[in-house]
C-alpha positions in Angstrom: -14.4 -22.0 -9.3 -11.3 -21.2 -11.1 -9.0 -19.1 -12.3 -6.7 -16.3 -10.6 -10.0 -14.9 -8.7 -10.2 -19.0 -7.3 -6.4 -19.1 -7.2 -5.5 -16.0 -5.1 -8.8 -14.8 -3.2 -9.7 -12.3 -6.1 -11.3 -9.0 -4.5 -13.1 -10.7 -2.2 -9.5 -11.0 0.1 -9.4 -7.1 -0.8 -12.3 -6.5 0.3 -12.5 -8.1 4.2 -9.0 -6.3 4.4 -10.7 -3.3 3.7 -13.2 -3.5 6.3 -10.9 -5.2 9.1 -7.3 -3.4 7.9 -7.3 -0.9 5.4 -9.9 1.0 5.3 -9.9 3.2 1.9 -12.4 6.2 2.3 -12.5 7.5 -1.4 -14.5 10.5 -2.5 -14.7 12.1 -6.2 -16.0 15.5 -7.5 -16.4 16.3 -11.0 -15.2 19.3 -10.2 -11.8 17.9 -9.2 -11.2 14.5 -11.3 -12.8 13.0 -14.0 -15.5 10.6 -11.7 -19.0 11.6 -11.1 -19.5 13.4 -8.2 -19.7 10.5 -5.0 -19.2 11.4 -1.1 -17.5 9.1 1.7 -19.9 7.5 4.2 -18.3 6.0 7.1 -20.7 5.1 9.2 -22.5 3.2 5.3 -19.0 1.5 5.2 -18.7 -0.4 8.9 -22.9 -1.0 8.4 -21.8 -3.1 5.6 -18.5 -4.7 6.2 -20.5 -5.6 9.3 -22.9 -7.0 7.8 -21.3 -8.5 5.0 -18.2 -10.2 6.7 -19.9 -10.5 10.6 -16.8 -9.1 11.9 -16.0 -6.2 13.6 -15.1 -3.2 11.3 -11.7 -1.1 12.1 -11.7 2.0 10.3 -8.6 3.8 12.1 -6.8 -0.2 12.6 -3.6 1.0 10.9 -3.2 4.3 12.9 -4.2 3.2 16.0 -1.9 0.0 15.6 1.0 1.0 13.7 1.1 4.3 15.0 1.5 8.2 13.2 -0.2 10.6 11.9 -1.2 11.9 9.0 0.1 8.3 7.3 3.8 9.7 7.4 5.0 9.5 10.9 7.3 5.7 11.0 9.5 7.2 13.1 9.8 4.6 15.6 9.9 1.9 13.0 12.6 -0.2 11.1 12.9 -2.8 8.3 10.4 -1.4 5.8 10.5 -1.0 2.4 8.9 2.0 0.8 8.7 1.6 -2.9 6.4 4.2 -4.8 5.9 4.0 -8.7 4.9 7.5 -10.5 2.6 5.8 -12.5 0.3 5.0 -9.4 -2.5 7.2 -8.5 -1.6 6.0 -5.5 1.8 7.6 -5.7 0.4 10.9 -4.0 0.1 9.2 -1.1 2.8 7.8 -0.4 6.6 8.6 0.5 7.9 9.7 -2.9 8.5 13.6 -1.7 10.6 12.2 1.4 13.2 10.3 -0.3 16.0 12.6 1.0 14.9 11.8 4.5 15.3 9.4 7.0 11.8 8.2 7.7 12.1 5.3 10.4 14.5 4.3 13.0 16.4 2.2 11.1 17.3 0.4 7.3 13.9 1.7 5.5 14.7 2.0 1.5 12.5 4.4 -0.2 11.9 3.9 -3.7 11.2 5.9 -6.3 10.2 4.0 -9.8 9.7 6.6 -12.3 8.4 4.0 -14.6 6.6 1.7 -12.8 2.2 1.6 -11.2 1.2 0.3 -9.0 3.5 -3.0 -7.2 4.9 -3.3 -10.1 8.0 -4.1 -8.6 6.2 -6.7 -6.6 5.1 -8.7 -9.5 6.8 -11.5 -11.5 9.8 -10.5 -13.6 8.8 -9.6 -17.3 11.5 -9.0 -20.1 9.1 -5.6 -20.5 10.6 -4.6 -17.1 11.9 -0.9 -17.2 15.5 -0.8 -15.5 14.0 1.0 -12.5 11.9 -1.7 -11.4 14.8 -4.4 -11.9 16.8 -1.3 -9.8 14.0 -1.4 -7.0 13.5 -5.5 -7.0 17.5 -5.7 -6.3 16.9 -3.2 -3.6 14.4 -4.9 -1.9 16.1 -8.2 -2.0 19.5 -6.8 -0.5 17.2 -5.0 2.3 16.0 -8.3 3.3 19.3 -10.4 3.3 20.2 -8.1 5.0 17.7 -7.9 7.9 17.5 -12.2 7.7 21.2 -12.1 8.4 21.4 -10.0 11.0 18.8 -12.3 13.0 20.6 -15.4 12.8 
């Protein structure tokens, strides 16, 4: 096979992530969003990652080994970079309505990039880039010579 799904995994590195790391339980009412009306099974999702990967499925992996609660609690944590874009969906989620705080122990940047989705700042540089995303990858890059400096 070939192509960027041969090159780089494609979803199929997504998806044993998702079973094993990450699990994503995503509902939708009609009511609510624009998606037709679909519930959460659990207990549907570790039958098949079971199944489908023959692995052992960890649905609460991230909590239970990163520690917190209710996603927001890195309190005991240093040397992360929190970038969120406001074009994401995922946005909500994330640590856009702390950036005035101090969310870990130590040296955590939290981004906001008002123009930006989802890893955008993450991706190749593009002369389309909007300034906040240029702003967020020269962030990120002093964070870590900074922490690779401090270790030598």
């Amino acid at each position: 096979s070939s192509g960027i799904n041969a090159e780089y995994g494609g979803m199929t590195g997504w998806d044993f992530q998702s079973c094993t790391e990450m699990f994503m339980p995503i509902s939708s009412d009609p009511d609510l969003d624009m998606f037709p009306a679909s519930s959460y099974d659990l207990e549907a999702t570790v039958k098949y990652c079971e199944a489908h990967w023959k692995t052992t499925a960890r649905p609460y992996h991230l909590k239970y080994y990163f520690g917190g609660q209710d996603g927001f609690d890195f309190s005991g944590y240093s040397r992360i970079v929190f970038s969120n874009g406001m074009l994401d969906p995922w946005a909500a989620g994330g640590t856009a309505n702390k950036l005035d705080q101090q969310i870990c122990l130590d040296d955590c940047p939290n981004i906001l990039i008002y123009d930006g989705a989802h890893h955008l700042d993450l991706r190749s540089a593009n002369p389309a880039d909007p300034k906040t995303v240029l702003f967020a990858r020269q962030v990120e890059r002093d964070a870590i010579s900074r922490w690779t400096k401090r270790e030598k």
